[in-house]
N, C-alpha and C positions, 0 to 999 in steps of 0.2 A: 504493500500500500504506500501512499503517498502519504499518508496525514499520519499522525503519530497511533497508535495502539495503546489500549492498556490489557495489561495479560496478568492475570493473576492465576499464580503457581500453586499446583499442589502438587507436594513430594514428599511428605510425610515421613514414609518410610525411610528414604535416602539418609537418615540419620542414626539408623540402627542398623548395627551389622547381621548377618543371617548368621547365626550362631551353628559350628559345625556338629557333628556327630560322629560317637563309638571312635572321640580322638581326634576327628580333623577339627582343622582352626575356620578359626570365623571367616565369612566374607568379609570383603573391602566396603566401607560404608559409600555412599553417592554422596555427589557436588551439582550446585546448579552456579553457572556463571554468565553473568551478563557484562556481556563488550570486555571480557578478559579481569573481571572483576567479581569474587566470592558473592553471590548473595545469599538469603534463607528463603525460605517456601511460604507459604500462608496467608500473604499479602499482595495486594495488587503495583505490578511494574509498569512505569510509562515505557514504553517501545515507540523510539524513531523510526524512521527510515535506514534501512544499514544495521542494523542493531543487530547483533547476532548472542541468542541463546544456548548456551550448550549441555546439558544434560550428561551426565555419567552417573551410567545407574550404578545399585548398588551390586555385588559378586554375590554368589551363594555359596552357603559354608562347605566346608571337604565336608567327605566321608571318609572315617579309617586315619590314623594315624601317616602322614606325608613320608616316613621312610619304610614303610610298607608299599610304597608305588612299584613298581616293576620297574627298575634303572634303564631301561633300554625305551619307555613311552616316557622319561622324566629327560634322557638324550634326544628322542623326538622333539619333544615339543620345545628343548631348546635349539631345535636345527631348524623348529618352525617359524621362533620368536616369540612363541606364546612364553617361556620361562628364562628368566636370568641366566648365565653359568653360576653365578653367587647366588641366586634361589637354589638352584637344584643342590646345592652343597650344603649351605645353611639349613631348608629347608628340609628335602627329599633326601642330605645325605649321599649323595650321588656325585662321581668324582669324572670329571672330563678333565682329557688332553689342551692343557690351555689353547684356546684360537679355534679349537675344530668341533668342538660337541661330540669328538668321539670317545665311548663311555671304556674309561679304566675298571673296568670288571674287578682286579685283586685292589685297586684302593680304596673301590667303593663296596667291598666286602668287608677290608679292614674297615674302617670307617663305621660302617653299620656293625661292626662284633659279631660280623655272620659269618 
């Protein structure tokens, strides 16, 4: 539109994280940001022209404790970009050849005391 908007937000939940289960961690909590700037929910926004809103919901909790993953879907998904090299080691326990995501099997055995 041409004329300014007013949008008022509801995201309620964006503020609570999805608490995981049988061990996994929580989800990531959401953000809502207007023109690159933190706002809250529940109230009505003026929107110019140009204004852009951005929305990051929230993540859903794991299931199962993160170094129970299978090493070799926690080397995926960092050759996908879905997970850090420093996630999968902090987290999942999981040891790659620095630079390549390929999975060191005897460190990330050591490492988990398996």
């Amino acid at each position: 539109p041409s004329e300014p908007i007013v949008e008022f937000l509801v995201g309620g939940s964006l503020s609570f994280a999805a608490k995981g289960l049988k061990g996994g961690h929580s989800g990531a909590v959401g953000s809502i940001t207007l023109d690159g700037e933190k706002i809250g929910w529940g109230r009505p926004y003026l929107l110019h022209p140009g204004s852009r809103i951005h929305y990051r919901t929230p993540g859903g909790g794991g299931y199962g404790p993160p170094c129970e993953r299978p090493p070799e879907l926690v080397a995926k998904e960092v050759m996908d970009g879905l997970v850090s090299e420093r996630t999968a080691f902090d987290v999942y326990k999981v040891v790659l050849q620095p630079g390549t995501s390929t999975l060191d099997t005897a460190a990330t055995r050591k490492l988990r005391g398996t």
